[in-house]
C-alpha positions as CSV (number, residue, x, y, z in Angstrom):
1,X,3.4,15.5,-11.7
2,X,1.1,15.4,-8.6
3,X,-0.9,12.3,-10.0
4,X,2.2,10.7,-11.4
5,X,3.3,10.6,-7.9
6,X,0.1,9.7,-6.7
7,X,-0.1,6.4,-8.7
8,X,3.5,6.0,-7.6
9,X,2.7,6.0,-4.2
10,X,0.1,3.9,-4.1
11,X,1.7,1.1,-5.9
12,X,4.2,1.5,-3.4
13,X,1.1,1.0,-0.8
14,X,0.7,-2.7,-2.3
15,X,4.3,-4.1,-1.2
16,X,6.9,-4.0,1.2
17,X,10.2,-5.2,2.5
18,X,11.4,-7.1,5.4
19,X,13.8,-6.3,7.9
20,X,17.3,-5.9,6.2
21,X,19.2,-8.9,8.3
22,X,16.9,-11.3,7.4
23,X,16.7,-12.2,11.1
24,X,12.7,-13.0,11.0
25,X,11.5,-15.6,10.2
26,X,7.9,-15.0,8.4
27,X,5.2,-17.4,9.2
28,X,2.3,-17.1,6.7
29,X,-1.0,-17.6,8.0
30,X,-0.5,-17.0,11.6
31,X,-4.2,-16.7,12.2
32,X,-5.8,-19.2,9.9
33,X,-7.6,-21.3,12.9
34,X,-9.0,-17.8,14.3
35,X,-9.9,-16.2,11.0
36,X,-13.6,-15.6,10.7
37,X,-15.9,-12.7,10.5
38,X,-17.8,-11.7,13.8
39,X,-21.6,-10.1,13.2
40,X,-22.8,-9.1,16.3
41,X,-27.0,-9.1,16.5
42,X,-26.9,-7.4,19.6
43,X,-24.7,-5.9,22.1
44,X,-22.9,-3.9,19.6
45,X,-20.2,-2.4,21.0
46,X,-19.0,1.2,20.5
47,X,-15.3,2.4,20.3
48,X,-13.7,5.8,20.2
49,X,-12.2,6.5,17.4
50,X,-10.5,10.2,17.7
51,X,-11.9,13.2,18.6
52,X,-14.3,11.9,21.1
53,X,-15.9,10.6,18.0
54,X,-17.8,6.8,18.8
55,X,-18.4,3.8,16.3
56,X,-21.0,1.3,17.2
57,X,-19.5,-1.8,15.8
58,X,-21.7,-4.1,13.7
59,X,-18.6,-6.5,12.3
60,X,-15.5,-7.9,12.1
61,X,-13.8,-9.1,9.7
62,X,-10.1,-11.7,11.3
63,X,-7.8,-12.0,8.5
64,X,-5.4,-15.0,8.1
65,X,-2.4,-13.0,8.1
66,X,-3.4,-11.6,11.6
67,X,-5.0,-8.0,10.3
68,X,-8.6,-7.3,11.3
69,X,-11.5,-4.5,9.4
70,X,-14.4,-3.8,11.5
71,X,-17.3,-2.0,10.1
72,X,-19.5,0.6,11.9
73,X,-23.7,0.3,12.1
74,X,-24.7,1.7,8.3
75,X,-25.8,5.9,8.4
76,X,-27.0,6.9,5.2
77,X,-24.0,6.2,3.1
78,X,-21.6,4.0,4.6
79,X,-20.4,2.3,8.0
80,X,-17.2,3.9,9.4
81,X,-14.3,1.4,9.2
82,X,-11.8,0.8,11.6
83,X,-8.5,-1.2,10.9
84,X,-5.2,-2.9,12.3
85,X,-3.8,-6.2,13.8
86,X,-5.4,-8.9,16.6
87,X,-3.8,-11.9,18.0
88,X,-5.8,-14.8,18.8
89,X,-6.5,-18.0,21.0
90,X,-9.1,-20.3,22.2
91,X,-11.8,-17.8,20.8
92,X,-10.4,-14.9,22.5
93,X,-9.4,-11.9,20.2
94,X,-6.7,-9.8,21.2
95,X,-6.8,-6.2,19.4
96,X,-3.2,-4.9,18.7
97,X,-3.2,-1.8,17.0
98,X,-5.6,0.5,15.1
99,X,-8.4,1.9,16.4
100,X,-9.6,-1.6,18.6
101,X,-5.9,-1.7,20.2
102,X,-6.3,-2.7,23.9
103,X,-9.9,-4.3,23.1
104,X,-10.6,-7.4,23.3
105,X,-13.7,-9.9,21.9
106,X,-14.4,-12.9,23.8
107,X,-16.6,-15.9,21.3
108,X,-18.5,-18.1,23.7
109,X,-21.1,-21.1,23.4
110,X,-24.4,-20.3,21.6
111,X,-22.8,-17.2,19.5
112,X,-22.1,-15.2,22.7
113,X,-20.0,-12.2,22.6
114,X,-18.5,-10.2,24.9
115,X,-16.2,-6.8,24.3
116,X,-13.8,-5.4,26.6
117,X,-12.5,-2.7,25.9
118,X,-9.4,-0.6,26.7
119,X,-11.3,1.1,30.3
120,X,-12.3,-2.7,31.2
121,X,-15.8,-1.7,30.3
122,X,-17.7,-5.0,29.0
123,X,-20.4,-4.9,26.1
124,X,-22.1,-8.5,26.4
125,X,-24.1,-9.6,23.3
126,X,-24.5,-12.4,21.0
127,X,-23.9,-12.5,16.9
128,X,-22.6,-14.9,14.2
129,X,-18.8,-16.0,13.4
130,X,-18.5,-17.5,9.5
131,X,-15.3,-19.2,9.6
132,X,-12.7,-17.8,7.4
133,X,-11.1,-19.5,4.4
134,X,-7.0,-19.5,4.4
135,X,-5.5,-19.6,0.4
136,X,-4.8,-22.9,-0.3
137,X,-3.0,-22.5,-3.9
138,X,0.6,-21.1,-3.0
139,X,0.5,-17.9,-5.3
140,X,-2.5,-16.7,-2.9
141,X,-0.4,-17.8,0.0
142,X,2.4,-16.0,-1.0
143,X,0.0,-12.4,-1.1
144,X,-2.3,-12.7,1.8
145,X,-0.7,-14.8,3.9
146,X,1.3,-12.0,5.6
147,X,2.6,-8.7,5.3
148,X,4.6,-6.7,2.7
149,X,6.3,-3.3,3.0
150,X,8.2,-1.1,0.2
151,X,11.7,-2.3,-0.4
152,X,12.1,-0.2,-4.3
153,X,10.0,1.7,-6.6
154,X,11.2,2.7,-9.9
155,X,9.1,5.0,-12.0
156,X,9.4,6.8,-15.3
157,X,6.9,9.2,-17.2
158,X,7.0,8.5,-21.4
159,X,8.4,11.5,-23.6
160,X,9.1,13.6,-20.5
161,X,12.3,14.2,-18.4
162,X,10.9,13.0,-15.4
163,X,12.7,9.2,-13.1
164,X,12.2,8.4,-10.0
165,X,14.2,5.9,-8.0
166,X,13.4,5.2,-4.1
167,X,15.0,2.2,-2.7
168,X,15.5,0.9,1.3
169,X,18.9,0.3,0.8
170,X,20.4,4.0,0.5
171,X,19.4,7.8,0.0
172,X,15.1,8.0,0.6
173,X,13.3,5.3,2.0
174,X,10.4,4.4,-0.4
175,X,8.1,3.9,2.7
176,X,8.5,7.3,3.6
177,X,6.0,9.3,2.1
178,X,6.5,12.4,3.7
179,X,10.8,12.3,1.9
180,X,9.0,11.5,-1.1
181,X,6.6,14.4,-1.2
182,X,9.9,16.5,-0.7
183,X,11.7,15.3,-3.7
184,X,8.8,15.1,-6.0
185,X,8.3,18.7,-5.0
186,X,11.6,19.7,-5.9
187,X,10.7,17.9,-9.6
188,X,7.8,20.5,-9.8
189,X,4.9,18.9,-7.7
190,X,3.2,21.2,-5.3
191,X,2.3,18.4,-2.6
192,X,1.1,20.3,0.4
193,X,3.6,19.1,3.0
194,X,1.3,19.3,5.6
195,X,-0.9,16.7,4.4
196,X,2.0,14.1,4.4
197,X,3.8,15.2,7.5
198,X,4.8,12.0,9.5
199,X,3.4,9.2,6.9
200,X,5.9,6.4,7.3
201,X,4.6,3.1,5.3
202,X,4.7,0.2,8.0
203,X,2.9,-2.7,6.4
204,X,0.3,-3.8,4.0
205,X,-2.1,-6.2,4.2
206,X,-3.7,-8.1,1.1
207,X,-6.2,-10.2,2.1
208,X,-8.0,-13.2,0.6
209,X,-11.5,-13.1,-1.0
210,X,-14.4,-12.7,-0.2
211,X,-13.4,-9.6,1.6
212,X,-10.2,-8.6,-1.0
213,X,-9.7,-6.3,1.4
214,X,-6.1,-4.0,0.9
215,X,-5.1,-2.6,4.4
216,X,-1.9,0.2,4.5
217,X,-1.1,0.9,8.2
218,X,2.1,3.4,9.1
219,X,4.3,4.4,12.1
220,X,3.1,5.8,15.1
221,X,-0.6,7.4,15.6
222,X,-1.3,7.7,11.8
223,X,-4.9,6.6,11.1
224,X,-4.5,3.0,8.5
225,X,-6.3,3.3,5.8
226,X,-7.9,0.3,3.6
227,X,-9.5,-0.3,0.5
228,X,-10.1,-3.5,-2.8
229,X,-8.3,-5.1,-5.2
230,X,-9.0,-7.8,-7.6
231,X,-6.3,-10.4,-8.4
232,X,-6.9,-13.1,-10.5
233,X,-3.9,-15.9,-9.5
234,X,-3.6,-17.5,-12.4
235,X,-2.8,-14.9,-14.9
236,X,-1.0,-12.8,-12.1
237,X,-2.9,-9.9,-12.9
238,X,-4.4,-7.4,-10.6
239,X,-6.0,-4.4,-10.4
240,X,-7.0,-2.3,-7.0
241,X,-8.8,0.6,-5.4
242,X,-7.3,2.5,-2.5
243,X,-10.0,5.1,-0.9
244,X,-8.5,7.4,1.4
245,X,-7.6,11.0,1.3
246,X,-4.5,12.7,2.3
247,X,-4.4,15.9,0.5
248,X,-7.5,14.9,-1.7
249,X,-5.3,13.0,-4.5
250,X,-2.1,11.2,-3.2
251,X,-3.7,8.1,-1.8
252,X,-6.6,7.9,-4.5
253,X,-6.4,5.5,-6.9
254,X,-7.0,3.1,-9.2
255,X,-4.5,1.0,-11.5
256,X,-3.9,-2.5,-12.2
257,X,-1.1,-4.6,-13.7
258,X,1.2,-7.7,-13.4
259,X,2.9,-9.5,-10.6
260,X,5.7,-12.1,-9.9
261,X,8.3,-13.4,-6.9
262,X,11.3,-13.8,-6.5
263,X,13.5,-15.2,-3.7
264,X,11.2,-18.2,-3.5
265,X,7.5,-15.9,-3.1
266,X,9.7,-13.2,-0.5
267,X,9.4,-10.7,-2.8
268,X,7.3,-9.1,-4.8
269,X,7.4,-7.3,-8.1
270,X,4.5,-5.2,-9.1
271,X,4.6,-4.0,-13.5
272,X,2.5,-1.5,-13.9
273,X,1.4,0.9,-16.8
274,X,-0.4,4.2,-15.1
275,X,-2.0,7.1,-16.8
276,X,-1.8,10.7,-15.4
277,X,-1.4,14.3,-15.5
278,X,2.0,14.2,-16.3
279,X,1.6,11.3,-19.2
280,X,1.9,7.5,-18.9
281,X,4.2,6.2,-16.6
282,X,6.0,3.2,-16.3
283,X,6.3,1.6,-12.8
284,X,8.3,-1.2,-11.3
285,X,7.8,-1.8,-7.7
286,X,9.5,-4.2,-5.0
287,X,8.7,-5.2,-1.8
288,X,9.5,-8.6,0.5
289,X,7.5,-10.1,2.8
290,X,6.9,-9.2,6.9
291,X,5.1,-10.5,9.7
């Protein structure tokens, strides 16, 4: 039952919902003229990420849909990643959440850079910025240009006695994972409790290709935590690859499937067949579009 809800959860990573009056208005592609990926080639600045632990920066990636991914200097597996949102404006980023909140990364003439971070200490360099490239086709738009958070997930395991239902509407929020873990325990899953203490789904990003990069952020101080996926817009298929580790299983994994819209491309439906422990499971998951 622990891997069926792990596959259950991380669908519900891919979607979510809007707020419940309708009141915002979503704007897709708020970034699109500041999208781009930043290299830096010297200067590279270094930010704290927790624990008095430092990243020297050697990239990052803007987003269309306003969420960034910066990539540490390569050790001898792989650069530390850092994740979350930036505003933008005559080539000066604003960082607004994840690990870079409070920075900020001035672009000048010549490929000049300069970092500021949240002390007002200044890191001045100079690097490369390769324009991004906004979705054009309106199925793209519709997934990367914004955000999506869980409104439903519906999920059922084949020959066995085992349904869930989570919706935003009444009884457990779907986006929070920590109410999950409490019901699928009382179903017979031994989720540590401790691992998911305080994991509240805020949004997810899906962003464009090249990067394909899948960004999950949650409420408060919860590290975000990103990963791939693959869709190919025409057949509205999709497959994904979340890397991350709660309790060593519930955020890892791999699946793909189908996708549609409704409400004119405000929400979307993910059909998905997973395998697992507890058999294959059958997985219908909604979500509507955020800022």
């Amino acid at each position: 039952m622990k891997k069926f809800f792990s596959f259950a959860a991380i669908c519900a990573l891919l979607i979510s919902c809007g707020n419940k009056n309708n009141a915002e208005v979503v704007v897709d592609n708020p970034q699109k003229d500041n999208s781009g990926l930043v290299v830096f080639n010297t200067g590279n600045p270094q930010v704290e990420v927790g624990d008095s632990k430092k990243v020297t920066l050697n990239s990052i990636n803007h987003f269309p849909n306003g969420s960034y991914v910066g990539e540490g200097v390569q050790t001898k597996v792989v650069g530390e990643k850092v994740v979350g949102r930036f505003v933008a404006s005559d080539g000066v980023y604003q960082y607004t959440s994840g690990e870079l909140a409070g920075c900020t990364l001035t672009r000048g003439n010549g490929g000049a850079l300069e970092f500021t971070d949240p002390k007002g200490g200044k890191t001045s360099g100079n690097g490369t910025f390769t324009p991004g490239a906004p979705a054009s086709d309106p199925v793209e738009v519709a997934l990367t240009g914004a955000h999506w958070k869980l409104s439903s997930i519906e999920a059922k395991v084949k020959d066995k006695n085992i349904k869930v239902n989570f919706n935003d509407k009444d009884g457990i929020n779907p986006n929070d994972v920590e109410k999950v873990a409490e019901y699928i325990n009382k179903k017979g899953a031994n989720i540590p409790m401790d691992k998911v203490k305080g994991y509240y789904i805020k949004s997810i990003s899906l962003n464009p290709a090249p990067a394909n990069s899948i960004i999950v952020e949650f409420e408060g101080n919860v590290k975000a935590i990103e990963g791939t996926w693959a869709p190919l817009i025409k057949s509205k298929t999709f497959s994904y690859q979340l890397n991350a580790s709660l309790d060593g299983q519930l955020f890892d994994a791999e699946a793909s499937g189908s996708f549609d819209f409704e409400d004119n491309y405000q929400t979307l439906v993910l059909t998905m067949n997973a395998k697992s422990d507890s058999g294959i499971a059958d997985i219908i998951i909604k979500a509507k579009k955020i800022n």
